[in-house]
Structures are given as C-alpha cells and as structure tokens.
Biopython code that builds the backbone (N, CA, C, O; Angstrom):
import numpy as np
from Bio.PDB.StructureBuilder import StructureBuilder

atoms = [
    (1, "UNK", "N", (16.969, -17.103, 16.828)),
    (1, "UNK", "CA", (16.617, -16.715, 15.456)),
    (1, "UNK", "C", (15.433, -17.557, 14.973)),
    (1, "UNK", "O", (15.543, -18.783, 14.996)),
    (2, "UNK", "N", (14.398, -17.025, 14.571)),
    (2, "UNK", "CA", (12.921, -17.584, 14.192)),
    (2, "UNK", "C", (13.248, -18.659, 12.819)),
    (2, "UNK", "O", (13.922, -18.344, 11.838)),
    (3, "UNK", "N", (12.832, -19.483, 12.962)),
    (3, "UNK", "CA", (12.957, -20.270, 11.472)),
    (3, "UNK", "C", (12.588, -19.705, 10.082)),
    (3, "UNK", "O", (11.986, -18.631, 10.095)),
    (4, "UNK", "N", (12.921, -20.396, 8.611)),
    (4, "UNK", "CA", (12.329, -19.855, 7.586)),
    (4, "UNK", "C", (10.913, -19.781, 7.734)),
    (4, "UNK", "O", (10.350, -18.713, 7.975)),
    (5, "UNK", "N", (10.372, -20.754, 7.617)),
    (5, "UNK", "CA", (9.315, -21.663, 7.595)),
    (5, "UNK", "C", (8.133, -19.984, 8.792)),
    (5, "UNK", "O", (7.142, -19.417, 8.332)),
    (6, "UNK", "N", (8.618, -19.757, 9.896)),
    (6, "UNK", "CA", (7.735, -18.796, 10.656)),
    (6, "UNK", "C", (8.511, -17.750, 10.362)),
    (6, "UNK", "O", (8.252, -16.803, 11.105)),
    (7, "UNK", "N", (9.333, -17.531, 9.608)),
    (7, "UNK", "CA", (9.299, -15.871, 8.856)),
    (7, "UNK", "C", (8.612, -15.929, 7.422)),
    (7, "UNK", "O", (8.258, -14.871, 6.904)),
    (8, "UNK", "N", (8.484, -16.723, 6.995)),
    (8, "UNK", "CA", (7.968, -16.958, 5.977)),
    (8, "UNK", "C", (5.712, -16.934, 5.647)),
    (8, "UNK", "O", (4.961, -16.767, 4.686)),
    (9, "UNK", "N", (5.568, -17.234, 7.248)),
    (9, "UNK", "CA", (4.269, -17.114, 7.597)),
    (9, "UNK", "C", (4.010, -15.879, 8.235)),
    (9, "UNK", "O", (2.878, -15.491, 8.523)),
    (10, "UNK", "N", (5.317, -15.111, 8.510)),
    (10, "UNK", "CA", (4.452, -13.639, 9.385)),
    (10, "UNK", "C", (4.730, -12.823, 7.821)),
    (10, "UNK", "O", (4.188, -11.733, 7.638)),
    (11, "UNK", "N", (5.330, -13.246, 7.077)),
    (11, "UNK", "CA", (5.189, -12.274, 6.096)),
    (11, "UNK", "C", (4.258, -12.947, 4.803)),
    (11, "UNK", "O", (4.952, -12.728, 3.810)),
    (12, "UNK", "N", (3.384, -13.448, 4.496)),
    (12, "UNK", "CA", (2.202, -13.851, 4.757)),
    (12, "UNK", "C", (0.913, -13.153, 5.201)),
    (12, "UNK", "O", (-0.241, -13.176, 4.774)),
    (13, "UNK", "N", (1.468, -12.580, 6.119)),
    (13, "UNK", "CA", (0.373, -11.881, 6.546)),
    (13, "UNK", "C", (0.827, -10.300, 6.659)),
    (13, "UNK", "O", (0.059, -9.395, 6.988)),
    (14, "UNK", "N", (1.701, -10.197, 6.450)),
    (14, "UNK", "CA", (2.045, -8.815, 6.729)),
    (14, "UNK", "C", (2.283, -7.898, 5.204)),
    (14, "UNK", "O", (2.206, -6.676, 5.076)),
    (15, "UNK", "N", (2.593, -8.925, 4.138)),
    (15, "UNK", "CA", (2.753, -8.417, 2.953)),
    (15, "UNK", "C", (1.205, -7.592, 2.305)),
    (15, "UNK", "O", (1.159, -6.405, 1.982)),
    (16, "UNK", "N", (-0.364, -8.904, 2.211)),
    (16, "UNK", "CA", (-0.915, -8.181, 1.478)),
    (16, "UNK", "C", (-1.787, -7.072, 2.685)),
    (16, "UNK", "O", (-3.002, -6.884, 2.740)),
    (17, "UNK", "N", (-1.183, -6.728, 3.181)),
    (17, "UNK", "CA", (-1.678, -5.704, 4.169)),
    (17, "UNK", "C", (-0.771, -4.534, 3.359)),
    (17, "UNK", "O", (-1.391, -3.714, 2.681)),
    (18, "UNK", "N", (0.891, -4.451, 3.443)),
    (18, "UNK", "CA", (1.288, -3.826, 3.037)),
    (18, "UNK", "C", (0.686, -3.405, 1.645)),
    (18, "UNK", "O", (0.361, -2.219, 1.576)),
    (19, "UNK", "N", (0.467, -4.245, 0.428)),
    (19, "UNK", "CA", (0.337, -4.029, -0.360)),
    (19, "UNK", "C", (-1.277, -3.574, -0.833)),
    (19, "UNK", "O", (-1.613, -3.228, -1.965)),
    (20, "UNK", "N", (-2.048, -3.671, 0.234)),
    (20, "UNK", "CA", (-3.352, -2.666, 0.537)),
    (20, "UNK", "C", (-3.295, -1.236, 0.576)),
    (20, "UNK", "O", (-3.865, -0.433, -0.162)),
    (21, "UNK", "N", (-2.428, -1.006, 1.664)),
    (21, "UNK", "CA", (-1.941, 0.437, 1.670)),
    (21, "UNK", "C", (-1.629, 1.283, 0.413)),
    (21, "UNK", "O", (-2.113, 2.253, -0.172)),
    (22, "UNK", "N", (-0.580, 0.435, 0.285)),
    (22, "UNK", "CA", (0.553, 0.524, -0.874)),
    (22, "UNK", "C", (-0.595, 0.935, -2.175)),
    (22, "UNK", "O", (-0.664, 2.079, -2.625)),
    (23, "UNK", "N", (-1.445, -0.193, -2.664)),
    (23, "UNK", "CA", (-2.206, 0.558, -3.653)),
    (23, "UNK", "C", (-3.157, 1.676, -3.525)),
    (23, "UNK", "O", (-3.547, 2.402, -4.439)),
    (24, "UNK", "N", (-3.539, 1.737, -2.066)),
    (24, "UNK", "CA", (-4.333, 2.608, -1.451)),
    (24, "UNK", "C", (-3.881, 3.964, -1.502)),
    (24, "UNK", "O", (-4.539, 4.966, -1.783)),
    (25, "UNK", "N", (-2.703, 3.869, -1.203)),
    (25, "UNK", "CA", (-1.837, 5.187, -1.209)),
    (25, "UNK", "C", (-1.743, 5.695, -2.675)),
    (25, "UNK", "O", (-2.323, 6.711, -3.060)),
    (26, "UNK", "N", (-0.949, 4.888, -3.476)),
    (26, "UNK", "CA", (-0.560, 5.359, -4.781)),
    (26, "UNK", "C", (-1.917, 5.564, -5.353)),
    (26, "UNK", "O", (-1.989, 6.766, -5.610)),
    (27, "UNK", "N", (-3.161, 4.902, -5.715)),
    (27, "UNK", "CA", (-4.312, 5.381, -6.276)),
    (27, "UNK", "C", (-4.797, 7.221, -6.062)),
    (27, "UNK", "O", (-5.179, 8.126, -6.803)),
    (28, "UNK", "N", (-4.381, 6.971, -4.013)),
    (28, "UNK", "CA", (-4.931, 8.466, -3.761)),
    (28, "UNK", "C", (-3.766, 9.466, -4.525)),
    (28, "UNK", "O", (-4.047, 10.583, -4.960)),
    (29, "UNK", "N", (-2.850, 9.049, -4.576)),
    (29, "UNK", "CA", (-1.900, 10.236, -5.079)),
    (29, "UNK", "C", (-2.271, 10.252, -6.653)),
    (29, "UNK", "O", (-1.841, 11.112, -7.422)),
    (30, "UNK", "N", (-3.219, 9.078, -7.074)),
    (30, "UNK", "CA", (-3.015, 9.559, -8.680)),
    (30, "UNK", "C", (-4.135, 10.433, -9.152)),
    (30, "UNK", "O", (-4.107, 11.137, -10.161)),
    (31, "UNK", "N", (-5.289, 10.285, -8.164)),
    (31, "UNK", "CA", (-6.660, 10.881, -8.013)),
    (31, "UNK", "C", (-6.179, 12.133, -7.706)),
    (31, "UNK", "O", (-6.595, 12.904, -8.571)),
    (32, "UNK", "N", (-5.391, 12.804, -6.760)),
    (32, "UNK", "CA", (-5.308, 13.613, -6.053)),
    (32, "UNK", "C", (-5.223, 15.157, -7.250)),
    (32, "UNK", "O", (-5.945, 16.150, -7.171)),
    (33, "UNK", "N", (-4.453, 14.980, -7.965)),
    (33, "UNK", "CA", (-4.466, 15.903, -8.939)),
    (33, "UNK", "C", (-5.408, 16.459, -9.732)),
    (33, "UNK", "O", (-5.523, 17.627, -10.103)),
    (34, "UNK", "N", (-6.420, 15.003, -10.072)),
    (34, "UNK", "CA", (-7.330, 15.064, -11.234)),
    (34, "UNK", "C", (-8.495, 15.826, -9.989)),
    (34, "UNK", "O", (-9.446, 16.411, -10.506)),
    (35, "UNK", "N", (-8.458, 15.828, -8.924)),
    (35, "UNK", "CA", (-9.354, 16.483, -8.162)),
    (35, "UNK", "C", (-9.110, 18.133, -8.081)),
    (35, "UNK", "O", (-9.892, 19.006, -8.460)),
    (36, "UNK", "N", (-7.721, 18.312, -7.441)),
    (36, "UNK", "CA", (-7.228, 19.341, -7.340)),
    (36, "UNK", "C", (-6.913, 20.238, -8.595)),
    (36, "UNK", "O", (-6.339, 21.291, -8.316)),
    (37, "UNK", "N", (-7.171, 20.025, -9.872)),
    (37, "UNK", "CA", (-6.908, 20.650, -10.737)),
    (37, "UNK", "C", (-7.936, 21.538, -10.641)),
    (37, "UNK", "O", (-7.735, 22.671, -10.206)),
    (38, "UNK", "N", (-9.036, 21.160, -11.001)),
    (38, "UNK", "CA", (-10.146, 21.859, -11.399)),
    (38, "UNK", "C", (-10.666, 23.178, -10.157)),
    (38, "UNK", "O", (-11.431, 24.140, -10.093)),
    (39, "UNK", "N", (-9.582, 22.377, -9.236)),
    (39, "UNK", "CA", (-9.662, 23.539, -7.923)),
    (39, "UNK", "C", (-9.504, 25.267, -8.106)),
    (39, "UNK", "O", (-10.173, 26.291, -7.964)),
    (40, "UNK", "N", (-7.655, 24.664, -8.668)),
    (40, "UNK", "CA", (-6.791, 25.637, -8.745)),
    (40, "UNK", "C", (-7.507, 26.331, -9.382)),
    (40, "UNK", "O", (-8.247, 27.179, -8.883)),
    (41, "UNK", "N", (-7.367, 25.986, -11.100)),
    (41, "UNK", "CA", (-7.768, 26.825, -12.076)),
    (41, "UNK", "C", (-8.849, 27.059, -12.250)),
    (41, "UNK", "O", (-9.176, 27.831, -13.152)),
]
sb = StructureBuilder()
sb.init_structure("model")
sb.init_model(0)
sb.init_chain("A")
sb.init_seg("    ")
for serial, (resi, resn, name, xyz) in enumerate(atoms, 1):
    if name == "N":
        sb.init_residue(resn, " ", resi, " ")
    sb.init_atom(name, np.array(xyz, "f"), 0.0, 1.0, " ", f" {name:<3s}", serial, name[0])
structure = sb.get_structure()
C-alpha cells in the first residue's frame, strides 16, 4: 500500500489536469447552445 505522503503527490498532479478538462468540458457544454440556437431557428 503506497504511503499518504506519495498518494498525496500523484494526486497533485492528476487533479489540476482533471480539473482542466473538467472546466473545458463544462464551458463547451455552456457555449454549445448559445451556438446551436441560432442554428435551429
């Protein structure tokens, strides 16, 4: 079992990656509409 201390450093690095995505994603989904509206109608 890995210590705190080196779970504590891979997530470190693994969080603001996640949380790149994470805003990456949710931005495109909030754009996504204001694009697609003007499509539809």
């Amino acid at each position: 079992m890995p210590s705190f201390l080196e779970f504590a450093d891979n997530l470190e690095v693994f969080i603001p990656g996640y949380m790149l995505v994470f805003t990456r994603l949710s931005a495109m989904l909030m754009t996504l509409p204001i694009f697609s509206y003007p499509m539809i109608s």
